[in-house]
BAMITOR-154202 format. One record per residue (C-alpha): x, y, z; chain. Coordinates in steps of 0.1 Angstrom, whole numbers. Layout:
# BAMITOR-154202
> X,Y,Z,A
...
This chain:
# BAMITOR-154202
> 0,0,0,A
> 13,36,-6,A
> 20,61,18,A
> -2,92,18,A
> 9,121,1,A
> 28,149,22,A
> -1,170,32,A
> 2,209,20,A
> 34,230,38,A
> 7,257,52,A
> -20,228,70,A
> 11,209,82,A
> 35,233,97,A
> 8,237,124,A
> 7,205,136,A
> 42,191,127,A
> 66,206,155,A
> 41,202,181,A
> 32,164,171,A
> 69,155,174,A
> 74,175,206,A
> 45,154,221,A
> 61,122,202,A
> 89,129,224,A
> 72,128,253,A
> 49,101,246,A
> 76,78,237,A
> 98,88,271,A
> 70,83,294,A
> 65,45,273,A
> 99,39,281,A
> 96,43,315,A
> 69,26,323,A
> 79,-11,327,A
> 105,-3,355,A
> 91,32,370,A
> 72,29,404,A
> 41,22,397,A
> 20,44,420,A
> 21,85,414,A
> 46,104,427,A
> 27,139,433,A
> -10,145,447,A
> -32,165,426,A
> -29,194,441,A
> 10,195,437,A
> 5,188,401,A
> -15,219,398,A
> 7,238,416,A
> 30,228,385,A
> 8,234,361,A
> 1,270,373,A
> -33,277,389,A
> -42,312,371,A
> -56,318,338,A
> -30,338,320,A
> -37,369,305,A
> -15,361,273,A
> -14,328,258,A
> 19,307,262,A
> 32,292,228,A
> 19,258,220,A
> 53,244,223,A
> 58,256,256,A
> 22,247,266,A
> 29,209,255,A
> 64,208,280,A
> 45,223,307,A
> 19,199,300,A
> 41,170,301,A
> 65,177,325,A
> 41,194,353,A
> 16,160,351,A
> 41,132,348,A
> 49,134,387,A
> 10,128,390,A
> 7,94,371,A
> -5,67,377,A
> 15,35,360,A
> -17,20,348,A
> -1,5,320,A
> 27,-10,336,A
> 26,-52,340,A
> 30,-50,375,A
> 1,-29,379,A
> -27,-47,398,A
> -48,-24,417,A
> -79,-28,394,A
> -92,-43,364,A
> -71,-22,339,A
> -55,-30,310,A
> -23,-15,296,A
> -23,-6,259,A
> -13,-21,231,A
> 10,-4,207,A
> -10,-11,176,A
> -40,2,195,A
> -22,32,205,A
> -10,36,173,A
> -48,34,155,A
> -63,60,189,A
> -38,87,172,A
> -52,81,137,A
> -87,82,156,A
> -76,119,174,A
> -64,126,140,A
> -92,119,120,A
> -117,140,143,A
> -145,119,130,A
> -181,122,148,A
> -191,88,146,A
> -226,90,150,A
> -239,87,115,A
> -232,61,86,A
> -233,80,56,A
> -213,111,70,A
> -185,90,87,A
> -183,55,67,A
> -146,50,71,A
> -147,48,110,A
> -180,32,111,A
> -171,3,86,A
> -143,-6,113,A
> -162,0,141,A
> -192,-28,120,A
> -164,-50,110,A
> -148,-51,145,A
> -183,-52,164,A
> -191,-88,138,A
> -154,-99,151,A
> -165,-99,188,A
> -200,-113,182,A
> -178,-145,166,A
> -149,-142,189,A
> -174,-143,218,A
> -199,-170,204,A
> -228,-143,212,A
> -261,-142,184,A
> -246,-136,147,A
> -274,-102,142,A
> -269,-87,178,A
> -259,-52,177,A
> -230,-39,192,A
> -224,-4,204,A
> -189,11,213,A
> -193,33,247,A
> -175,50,275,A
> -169,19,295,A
> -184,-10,314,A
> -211,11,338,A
> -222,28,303,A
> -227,-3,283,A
> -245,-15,313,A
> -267,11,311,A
> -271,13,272,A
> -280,-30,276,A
> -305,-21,305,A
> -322,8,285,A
> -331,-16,260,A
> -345,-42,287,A
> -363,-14,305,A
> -381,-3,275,A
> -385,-38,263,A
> -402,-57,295,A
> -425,-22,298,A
> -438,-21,262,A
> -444,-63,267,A
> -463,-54,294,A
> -480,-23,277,A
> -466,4,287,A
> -449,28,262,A
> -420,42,276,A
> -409,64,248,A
> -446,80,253,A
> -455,77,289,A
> -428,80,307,A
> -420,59,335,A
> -443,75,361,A
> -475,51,364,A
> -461,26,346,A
> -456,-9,363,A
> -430,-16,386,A
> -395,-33,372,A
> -384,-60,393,A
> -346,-54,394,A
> -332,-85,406,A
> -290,-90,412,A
> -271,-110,425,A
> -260,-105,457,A
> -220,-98,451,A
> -228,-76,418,A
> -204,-54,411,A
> -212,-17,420,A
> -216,0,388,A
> -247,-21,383,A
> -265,-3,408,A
> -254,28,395,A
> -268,20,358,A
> -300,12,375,A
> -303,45,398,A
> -299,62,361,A
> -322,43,345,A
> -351,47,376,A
> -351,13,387,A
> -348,20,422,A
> -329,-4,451,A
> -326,-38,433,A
> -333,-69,448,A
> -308,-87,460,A
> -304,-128,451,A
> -281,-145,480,A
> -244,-157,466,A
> -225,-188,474,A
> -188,-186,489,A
> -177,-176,455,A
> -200,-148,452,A
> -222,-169,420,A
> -261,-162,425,A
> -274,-188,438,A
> -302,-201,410,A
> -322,-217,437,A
> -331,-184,455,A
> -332,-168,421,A
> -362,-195,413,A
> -377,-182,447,A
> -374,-146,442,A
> -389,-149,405,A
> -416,-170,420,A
> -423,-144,449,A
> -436,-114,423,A
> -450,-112,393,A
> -443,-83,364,A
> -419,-73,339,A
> -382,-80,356,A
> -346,-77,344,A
> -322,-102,359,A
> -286,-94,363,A
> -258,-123,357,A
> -218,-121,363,A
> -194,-132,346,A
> -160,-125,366,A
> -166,-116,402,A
> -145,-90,411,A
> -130,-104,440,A
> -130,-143,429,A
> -133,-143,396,A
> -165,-166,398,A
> -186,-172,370,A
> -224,-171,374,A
> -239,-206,363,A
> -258,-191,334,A
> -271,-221,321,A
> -294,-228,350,A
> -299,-191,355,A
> -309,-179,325,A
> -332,-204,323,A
> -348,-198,351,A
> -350,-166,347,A
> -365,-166,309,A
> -392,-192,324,A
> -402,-160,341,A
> -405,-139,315,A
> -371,-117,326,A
> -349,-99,303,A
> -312,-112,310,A
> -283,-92,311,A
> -248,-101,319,A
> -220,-81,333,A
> -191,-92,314,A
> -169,-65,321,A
> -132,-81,322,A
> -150,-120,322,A
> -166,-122,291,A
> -133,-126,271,A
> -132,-160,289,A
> -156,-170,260,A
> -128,-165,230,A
> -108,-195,252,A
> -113,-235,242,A
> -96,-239,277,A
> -117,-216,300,A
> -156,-218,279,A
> -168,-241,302,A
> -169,-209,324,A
> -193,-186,305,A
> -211,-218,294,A
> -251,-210,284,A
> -241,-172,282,A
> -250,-172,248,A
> -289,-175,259,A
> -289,-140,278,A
> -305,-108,259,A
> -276,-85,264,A
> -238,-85,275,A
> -219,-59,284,A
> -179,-56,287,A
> -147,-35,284,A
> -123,-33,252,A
> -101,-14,276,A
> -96,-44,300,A
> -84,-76,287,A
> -87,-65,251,A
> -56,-41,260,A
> -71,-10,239,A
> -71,32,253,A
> -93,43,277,A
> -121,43,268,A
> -136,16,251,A
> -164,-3,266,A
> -183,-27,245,A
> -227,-26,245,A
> -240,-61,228,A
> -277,-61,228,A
> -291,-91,209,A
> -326,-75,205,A
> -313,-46,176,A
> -353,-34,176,A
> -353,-25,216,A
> -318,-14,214,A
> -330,16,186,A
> -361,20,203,A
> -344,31,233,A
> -313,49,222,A
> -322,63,185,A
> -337,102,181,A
> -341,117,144,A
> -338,151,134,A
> -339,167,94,A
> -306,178,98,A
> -293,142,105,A
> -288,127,74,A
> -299,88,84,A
> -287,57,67,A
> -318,36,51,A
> -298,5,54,A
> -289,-9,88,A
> -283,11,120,A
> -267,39,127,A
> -238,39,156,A
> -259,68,177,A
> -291,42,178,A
> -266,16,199,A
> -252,41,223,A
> -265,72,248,A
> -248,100,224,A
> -250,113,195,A
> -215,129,194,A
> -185,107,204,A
> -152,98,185,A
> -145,64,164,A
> -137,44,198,A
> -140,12,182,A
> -115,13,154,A
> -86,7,181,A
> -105,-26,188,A
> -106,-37,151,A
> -67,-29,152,A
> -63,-51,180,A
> -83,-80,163,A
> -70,-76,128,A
> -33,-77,143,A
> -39,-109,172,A
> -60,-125,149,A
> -82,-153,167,A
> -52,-167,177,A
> -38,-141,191,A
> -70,-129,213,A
> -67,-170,229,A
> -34,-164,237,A
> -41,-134,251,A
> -69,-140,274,A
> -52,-173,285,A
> -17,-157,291,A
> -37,-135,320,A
> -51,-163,331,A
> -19,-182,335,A
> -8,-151,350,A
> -32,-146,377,A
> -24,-185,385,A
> 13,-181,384,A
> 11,-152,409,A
> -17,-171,436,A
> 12,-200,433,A
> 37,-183,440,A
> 24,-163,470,A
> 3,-190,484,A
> 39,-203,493,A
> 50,-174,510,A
> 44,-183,551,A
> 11,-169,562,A
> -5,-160,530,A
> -35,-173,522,A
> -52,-176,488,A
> -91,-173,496,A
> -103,-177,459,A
> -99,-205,435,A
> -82,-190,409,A
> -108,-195,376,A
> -100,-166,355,A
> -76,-132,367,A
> -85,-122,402,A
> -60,-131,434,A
> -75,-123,469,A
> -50,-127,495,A
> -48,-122,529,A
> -24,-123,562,A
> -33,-138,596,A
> -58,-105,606,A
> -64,-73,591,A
> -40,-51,600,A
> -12,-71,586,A
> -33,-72,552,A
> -34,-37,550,A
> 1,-29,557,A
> 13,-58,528,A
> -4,-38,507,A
> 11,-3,519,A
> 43,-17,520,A
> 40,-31,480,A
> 28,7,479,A
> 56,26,491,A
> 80,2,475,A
> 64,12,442,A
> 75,-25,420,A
> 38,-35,423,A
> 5,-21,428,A
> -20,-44,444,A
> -51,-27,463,A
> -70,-38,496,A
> -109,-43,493,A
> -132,-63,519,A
> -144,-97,511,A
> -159,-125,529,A
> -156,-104,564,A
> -121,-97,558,A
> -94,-75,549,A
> -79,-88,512,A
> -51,-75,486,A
> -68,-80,456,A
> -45,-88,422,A
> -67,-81,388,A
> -41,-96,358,A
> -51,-72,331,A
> -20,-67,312,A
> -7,-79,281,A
> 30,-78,294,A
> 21,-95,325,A
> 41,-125,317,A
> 60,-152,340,A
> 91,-128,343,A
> 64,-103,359,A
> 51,-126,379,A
> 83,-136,396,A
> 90,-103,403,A
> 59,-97,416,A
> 62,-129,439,A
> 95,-117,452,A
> 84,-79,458,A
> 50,-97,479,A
> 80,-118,497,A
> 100,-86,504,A
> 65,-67,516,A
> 60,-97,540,A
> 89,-96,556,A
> 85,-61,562,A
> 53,-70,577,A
> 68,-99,603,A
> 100,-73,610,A
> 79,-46,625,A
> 58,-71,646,A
């Protein structure tokens, strides 16, 4: 293929200098990423101070504005991308998806219509028929590319909302939700957080909440009861990947159980879902397929920029019906969908052309290998630390999440201040099953046995720390 033409002297020359200048930096702060400490040196407020706090009367030249840029916020970062990073469910980028998110900023395309912006929107179509294959999801589901995981969990439930009303006769678009029957909003009981959240946007109220086993799955037995107990339209929330275990809902029995009742399924997917692309780890998301709508993240295990989280919706109709406005000035496509009908705006960038880089380049190959290499990963590191005296391993390590924890509290919480202040890894305290844990979430693509060691070894050198002081 031919390179593009130089672009005219007088267009270029104001972008040239000031793209190198923040090549530069870019590629300095990449290099320094795998061996930097990985939390933030600087608080916020010492970044601003940096930055400088008053609007200047005269403008600075850009060039100047890009160093001060770079140089005041890089004691305020965070590592995210580094392969020691654990602290969350965050992926570190890819280089070919970094490289496509600069075409994307360079392009400037508003991807919300099909005939105005086909370029972006035939990879965004191409890459959203990838997933639906890659994840063995309904071949005609519709796929929208959004914000993140609480956004596609509210674009999914939008669709289910208006869908179980308008089966029950109420017209949302119309009537509004006032006087309309009640939703039954039904969760397990170790959901993850931002499911609430999507819900309290959506005017669904406090959902109800289905006990969990010791793994944090639903349990489908009190699911059965808790269908059985009311009657009306109700959604039914699934997991796949507790946060804290890694746990995988049994959706076979589930969904089942639930569609018996006439429920709209939705599954939270958010880092799990990618179990699906794996021969070796299906038998996890096993009966998935069933569900009405799946919601997951681009930006965790796929490895692509924030922010890319992924809305599938296998319903297209209630997805349109619940997302889509029209206007004369909005020149529609009369053959498919347009991208604004699957998400909540109208205006956004081509977020999903990273994610078709990121396919073309793995290949389906690739994606296994990827998906199974956190996996191996996350069991390399509960190995090696569930050798370390006093360290306990509380989850059975399925998919990516570690839970760990010391002999009481206290001494969890300072293991995970010490790995802090040390800075080689990042791995955060949360509460589960009544106690203290440091949580490891395995996100990265770099994140291979050679990271895992040295993570190992800096949770050995944080332990002893621990013991010493006691």
């Amino acid at each position: 293929m031919a390179r593009p033409a130089d672009p005219p002297s007088d267009f270029a020359s104001n972008y040239e200098g000031l793209l190198e200048l923040a090549g530069r930096h870019a590629r300095s702060w990449l290099a320094s990423v795998p061996e930097r400490s990985v939390p933030p040196r600087m608080g916020a407020d010492e970044v601003a101070d940096r930055l400088g706090r008053d609007l200047p009367e005269q403008g600075e030249p850009p060039a100047e504005v890009i160093d001060r840029l770079a140089e005041g916020v890089e004691p305020g970062l965070m590592a995210m991308g580094s392969p020691r990073f654990f602290g969350w469910v965050i992926g570190g980028t890819q280089p070919v998806a970094l490289a496509a998110d600069w075409l994307v900023s360079t392009w400037d395309q508003n991807t919300g219509l099909r005939t105005i912006t086909p370029g972006v929107v035939a990879a965004e179509e191409i890459a959203g028929a990838w997933l639906l294959d890659l994840l063995g999801l309904p071949a005609g589901s519709e796929v929208g590319f959004v914000t993140g995981a609480t956004v596609a969990q509210f674009t999914c439930m939008a669709a289910a909302r208006d869908e179980v009303l308008r089966r029950a006769g109420w017209d949302v678009e119309t009537q509004g939700m006032a006087g309309g029957p009640a939703i039954r909003f039904i969760v397990g009981e170790e959901r993850h957080g931002t499911v609430d959240l999507a819900g309290r946007y959506l005017g669904l109220g406090t959902p109800i909440a289905v006990p969990a086993d010791d793994d944090g799955r639903i349990r489908v037995d009190a699911l059965r009861t808790t269908l059985a107990a009311g009657e009306g339209p109700a959604i039914v929330l699934l997991q796949a990947g507790n946060i804290h275990s890694g746990a995988f809902d049994d959706f076979a029995a589930a969904i089942e159980v639930a569609h018996e009742a006439g429920a709209w399924v939705h599954v939270d997917g958010a880092f799990g879902l990618w179990a699906a692309v794996s021969p070796r780890l299906r038998h996890l998301t096993g009966g998935l397929e069933q569900a009405d709508s799946w919601s997951t993240d681009a930006h965790k295990t796929l490895n692509v920029p924030y922010d890319c989280g992924i809305a599938i919706v296998r319903h297209a109709q209630a997805m349109h019906r619940a997302l889509s406005m029209h206007a004369s000035y909005l020149q529609a496509t009369e053959v498919g969908a347009d991208p604004h009908e699957k998400v909540p705006e109208l205006s956004r960038r081509a977020r999903g052309v990273p994610t078709w880089a990121v396919l073309r380049s793995l290949g389906r190959v690739g994606v296994v290998r990827l998906v199974e290499g956190l996996a191996d990963a996350a069991g390399g590191i509960a190995e090696g630390v569930g050798r370390l005296p006093g360290v306990d391993v509380l989850n059975d390590v399925v998919f990516t999440q570690v839970c760990i924890a010391l002999d009481d509290d206290v001494a969890t919480a300072e293991l995970s201040e010490r790995l802090w202040n040390e800075g080689e890894v990042l791995a955060m305290t949360s509460a589960w099953k009544g106690r203290t844990v440091v949580r490891f979430s395995v996100s990265n693509w770099g994140t291979d046995a050679a990271q895992v060691a040295r993570t190992v070894a800096a949770v050995e050198r944080a332990l002893a720390g621990v013991r010493g002081a006691r």
